[in-house]
ZAFIMI-732960 format. One record per atom (N, C-alpha, C): residue number from 1; residue in three letters; x, y, z. Coordinates in steps of 0.02 Angstrom, whole numbers, always signed. Layout:
% residues N
+-----+---------+--------+--------+--------+
| num | residuo |      x |      y |      z |
+-----+---------+--------+--------+--------+
| NUM |     ALA |      X |      Y |      Z |
...
+-----+---------+--------+--------+--------+
//
This chain:
% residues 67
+-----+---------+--------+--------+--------+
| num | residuo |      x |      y |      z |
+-----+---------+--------+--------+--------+
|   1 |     UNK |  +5081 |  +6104 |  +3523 |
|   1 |     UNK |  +5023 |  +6092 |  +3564 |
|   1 |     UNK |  +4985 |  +6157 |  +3571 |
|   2 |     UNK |  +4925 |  +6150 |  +3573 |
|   2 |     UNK |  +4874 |  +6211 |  +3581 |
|   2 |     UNK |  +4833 |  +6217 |  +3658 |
|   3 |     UNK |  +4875 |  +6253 |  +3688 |
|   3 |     UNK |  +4858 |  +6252 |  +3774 |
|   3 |     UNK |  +4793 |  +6282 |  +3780 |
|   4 |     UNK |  +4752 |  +6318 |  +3720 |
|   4 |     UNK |  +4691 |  +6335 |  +3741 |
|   4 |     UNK |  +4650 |  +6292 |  +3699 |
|   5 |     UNK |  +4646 |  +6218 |  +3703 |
|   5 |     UNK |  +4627 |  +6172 |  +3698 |
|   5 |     UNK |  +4606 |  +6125 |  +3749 |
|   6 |     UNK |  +4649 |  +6158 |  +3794 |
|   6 |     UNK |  +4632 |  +6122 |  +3860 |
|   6 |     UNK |  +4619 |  +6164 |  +3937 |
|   7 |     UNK |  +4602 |  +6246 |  +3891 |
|   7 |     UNK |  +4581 |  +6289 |  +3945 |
|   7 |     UNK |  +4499 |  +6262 |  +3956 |
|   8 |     UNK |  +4469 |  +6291 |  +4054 |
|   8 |     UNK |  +4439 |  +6252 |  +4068 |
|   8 |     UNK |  +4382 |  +6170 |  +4050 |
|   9 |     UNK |  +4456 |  +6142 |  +4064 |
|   9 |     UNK |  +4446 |  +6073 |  +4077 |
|   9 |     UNK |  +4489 |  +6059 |  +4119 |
|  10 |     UNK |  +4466 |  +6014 |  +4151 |
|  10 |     UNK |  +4515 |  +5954 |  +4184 |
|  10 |     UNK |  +4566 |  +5910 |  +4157 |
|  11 |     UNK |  +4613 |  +5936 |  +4167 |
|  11 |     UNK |  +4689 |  +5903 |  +4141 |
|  11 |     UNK |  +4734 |  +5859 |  +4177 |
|  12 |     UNK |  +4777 |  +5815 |  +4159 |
|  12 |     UNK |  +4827 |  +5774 |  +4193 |
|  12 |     UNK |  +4888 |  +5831 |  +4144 |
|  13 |     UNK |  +4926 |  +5825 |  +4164 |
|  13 |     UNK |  +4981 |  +5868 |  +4151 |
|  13 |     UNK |  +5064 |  +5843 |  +4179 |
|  14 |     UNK |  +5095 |  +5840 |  +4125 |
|  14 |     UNK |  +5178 |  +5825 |  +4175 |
|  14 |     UNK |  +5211 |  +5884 |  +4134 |
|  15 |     UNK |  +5245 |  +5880 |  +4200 |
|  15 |     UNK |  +5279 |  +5945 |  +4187 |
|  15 |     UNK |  +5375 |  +5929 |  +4149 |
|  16 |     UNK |  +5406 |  +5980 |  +4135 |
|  16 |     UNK |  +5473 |  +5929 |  +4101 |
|  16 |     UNK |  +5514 |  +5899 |  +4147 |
|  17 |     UNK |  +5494 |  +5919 |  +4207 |
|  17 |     UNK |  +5526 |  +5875 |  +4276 |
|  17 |     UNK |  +5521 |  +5795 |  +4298 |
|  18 |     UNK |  +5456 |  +5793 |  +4263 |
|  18 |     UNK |  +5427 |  +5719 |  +4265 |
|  18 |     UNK |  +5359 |  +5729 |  +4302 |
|  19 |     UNK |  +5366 |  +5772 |  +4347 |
|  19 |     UNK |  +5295 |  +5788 |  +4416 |
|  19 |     UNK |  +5235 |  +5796 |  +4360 |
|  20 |     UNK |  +5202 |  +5742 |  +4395 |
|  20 |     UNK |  +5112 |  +5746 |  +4372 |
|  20 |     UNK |  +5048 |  +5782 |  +4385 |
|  21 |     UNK |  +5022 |  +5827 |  +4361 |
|  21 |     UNK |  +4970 |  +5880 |  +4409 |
|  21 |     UNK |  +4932 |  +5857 |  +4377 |
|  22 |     UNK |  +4865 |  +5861 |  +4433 |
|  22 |     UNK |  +4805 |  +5855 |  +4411 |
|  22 |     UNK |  +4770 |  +5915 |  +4446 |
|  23 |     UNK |  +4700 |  +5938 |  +4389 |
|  23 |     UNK |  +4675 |  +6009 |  +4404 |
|  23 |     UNK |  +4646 |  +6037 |  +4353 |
|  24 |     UNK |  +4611 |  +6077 |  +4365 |
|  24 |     UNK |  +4587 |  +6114 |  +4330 |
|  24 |     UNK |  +4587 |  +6176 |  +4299 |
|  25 |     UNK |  +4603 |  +6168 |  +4215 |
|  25 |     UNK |  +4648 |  +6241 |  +4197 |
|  25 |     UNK |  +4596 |  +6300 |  +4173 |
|  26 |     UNK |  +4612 |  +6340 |  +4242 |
|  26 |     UNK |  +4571 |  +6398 |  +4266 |
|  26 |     UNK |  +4594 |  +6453 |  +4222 |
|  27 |     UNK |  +4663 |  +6448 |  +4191 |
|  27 |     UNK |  +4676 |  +6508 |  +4157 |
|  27 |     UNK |  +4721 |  +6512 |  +4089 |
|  28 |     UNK |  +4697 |  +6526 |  +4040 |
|  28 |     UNK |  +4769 |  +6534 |  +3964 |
|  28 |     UNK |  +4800 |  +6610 |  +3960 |
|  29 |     UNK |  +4842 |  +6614 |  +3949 |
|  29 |     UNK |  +4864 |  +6679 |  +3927 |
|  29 |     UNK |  +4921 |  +6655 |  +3869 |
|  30 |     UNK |  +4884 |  +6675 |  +3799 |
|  30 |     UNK |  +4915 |  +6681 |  +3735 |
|  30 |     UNK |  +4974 |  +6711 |  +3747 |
|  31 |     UNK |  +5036 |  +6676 |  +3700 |
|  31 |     UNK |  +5105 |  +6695 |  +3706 |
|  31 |     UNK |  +5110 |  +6783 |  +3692 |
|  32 |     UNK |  +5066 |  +6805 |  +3650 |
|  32 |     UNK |  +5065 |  +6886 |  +3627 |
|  32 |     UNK |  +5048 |  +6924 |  +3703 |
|  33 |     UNK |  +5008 |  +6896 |  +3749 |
|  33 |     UNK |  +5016 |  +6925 |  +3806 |
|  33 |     UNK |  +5057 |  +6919 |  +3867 |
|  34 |     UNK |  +5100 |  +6844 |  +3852 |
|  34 |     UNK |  +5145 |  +6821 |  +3903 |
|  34 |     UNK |  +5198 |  +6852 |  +3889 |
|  35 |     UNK |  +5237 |  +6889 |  +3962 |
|  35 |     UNK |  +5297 |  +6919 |  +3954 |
|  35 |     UNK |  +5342 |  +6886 |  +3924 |
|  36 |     UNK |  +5351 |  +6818 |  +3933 |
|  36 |     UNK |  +5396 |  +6777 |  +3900 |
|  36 |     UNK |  +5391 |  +6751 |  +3823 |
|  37 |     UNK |  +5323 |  +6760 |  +3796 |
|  37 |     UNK |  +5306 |  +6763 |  +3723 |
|  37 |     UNK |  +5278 |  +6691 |  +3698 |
|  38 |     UNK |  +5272 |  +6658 |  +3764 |
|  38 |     UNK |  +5254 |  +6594 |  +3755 |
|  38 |     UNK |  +5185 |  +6574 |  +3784 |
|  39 |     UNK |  +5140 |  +6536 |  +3750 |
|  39 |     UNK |  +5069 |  +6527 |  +3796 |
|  39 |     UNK |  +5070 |  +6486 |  +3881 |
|  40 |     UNK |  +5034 |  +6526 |  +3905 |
|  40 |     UNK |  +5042 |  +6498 |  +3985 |
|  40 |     UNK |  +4966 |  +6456 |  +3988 |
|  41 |     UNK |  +4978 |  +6414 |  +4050 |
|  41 |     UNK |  +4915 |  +6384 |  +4064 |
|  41 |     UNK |  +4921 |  +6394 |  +4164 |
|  42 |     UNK |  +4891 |  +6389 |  +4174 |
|  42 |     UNK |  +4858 |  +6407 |  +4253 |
|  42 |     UNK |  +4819 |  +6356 |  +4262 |
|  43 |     UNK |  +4852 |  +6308 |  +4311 |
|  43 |     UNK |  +4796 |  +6253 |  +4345 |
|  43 |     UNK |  +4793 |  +6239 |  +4421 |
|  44 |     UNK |  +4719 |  +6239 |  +4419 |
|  44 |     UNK |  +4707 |  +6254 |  +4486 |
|  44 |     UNK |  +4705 |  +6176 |  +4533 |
|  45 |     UNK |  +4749 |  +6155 |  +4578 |
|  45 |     UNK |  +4762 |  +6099 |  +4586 |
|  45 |     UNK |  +4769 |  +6100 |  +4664 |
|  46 |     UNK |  +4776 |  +6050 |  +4696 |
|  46 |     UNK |  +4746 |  +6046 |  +4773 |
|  46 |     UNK |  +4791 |  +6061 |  +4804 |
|  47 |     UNK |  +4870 |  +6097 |  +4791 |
|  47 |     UNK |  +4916 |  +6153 |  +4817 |
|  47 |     UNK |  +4904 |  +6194 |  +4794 |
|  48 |     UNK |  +4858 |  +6233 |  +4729 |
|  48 |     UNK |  +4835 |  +6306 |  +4734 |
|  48 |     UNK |  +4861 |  +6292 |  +4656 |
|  49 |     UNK |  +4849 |  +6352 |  +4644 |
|  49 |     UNK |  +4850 |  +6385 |  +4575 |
|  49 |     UNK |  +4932 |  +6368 |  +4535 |
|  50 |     UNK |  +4950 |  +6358 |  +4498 |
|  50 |     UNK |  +5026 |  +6326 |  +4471 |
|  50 |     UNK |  +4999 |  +6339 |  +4394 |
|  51 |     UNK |  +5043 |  +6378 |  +4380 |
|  51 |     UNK |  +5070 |  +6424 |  +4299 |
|  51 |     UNK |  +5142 |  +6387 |  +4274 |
|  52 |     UNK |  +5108 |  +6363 |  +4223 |
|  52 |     UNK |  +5160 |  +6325 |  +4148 |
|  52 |     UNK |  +5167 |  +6361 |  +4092 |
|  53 |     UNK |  +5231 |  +6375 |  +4080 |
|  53 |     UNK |  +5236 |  +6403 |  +3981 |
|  53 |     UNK |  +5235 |  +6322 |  +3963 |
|  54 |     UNK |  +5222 |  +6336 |  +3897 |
|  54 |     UNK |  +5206 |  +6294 |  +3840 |
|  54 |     UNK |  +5262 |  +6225 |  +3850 |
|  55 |     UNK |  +5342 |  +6292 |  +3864 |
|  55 |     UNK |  +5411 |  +6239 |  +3864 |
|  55 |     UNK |  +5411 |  +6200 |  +3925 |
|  56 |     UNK |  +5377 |  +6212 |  +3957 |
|  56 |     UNK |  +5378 |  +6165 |  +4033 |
|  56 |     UNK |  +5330 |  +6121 |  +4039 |
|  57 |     UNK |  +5301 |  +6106 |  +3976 |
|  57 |     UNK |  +5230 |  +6035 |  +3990 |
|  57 |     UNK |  +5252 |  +5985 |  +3949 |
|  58 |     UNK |  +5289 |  +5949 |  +3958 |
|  58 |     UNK |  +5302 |  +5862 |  +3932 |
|  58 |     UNK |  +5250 |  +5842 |  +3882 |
|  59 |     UNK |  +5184 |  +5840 |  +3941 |
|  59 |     UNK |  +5129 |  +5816 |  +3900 |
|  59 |     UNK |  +5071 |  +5821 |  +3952 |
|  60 |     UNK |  +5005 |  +5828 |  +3895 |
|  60 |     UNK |  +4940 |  +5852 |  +3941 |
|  60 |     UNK |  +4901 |  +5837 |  +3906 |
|  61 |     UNK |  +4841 |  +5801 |  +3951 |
|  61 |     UNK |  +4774 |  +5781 |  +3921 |
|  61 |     UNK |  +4713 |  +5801 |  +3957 |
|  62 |     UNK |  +4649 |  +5796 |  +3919 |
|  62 |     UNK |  +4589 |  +5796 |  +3984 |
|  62 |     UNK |  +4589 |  +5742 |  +4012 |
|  63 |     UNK |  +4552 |  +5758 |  +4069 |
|  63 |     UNK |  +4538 |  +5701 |  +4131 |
|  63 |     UNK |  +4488 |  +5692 |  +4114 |
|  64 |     UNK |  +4442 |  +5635 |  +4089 |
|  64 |     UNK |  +4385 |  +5628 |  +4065 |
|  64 |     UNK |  +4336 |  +5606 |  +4114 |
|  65 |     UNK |  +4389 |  +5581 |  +4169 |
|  65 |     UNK |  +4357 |  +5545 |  +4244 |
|  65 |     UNK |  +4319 |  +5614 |  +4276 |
|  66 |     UNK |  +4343 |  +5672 |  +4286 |
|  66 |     UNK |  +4306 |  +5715 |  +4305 |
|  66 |     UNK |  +4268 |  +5755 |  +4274 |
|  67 |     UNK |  +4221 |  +5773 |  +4302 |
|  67 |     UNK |  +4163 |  +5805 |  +4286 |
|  67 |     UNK |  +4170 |  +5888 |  +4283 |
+-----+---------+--------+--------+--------+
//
């Protein structure tokens, strides 16, 4: 999956827990800059800001419902 594919846009997102976020991904940081070596995504969601590596997203799409 290519997480800066879905930098700012509006995403549905599950995480590998099963939990569903919805929000808007405010931030990518390429695995070459993530301490962990993996691409992060940052979404800004109506408990605040929540950071995913690549290995922790199940699955993620745009929200086409929002604008």
């Amino acid at each position: 999956m290519n997480l800066f594919d879905y930098f700012c846009e509006n995403v549905v997102l599950q995480d590998c827990d099963g939990t569903v976020w919805h929000g808007y991904a405010a931030y990518y940081t390429p695995a070459i800059d993530s301490e962990d070596g993996e691409d992060e995504l940052a979404v800004r969601t109506e408990r605040g800001l929540v950071g995913f590596r690549e290995s922790e997203i199940r699955s993620i799409r745009i929200d086409r419902r929002k604008k």
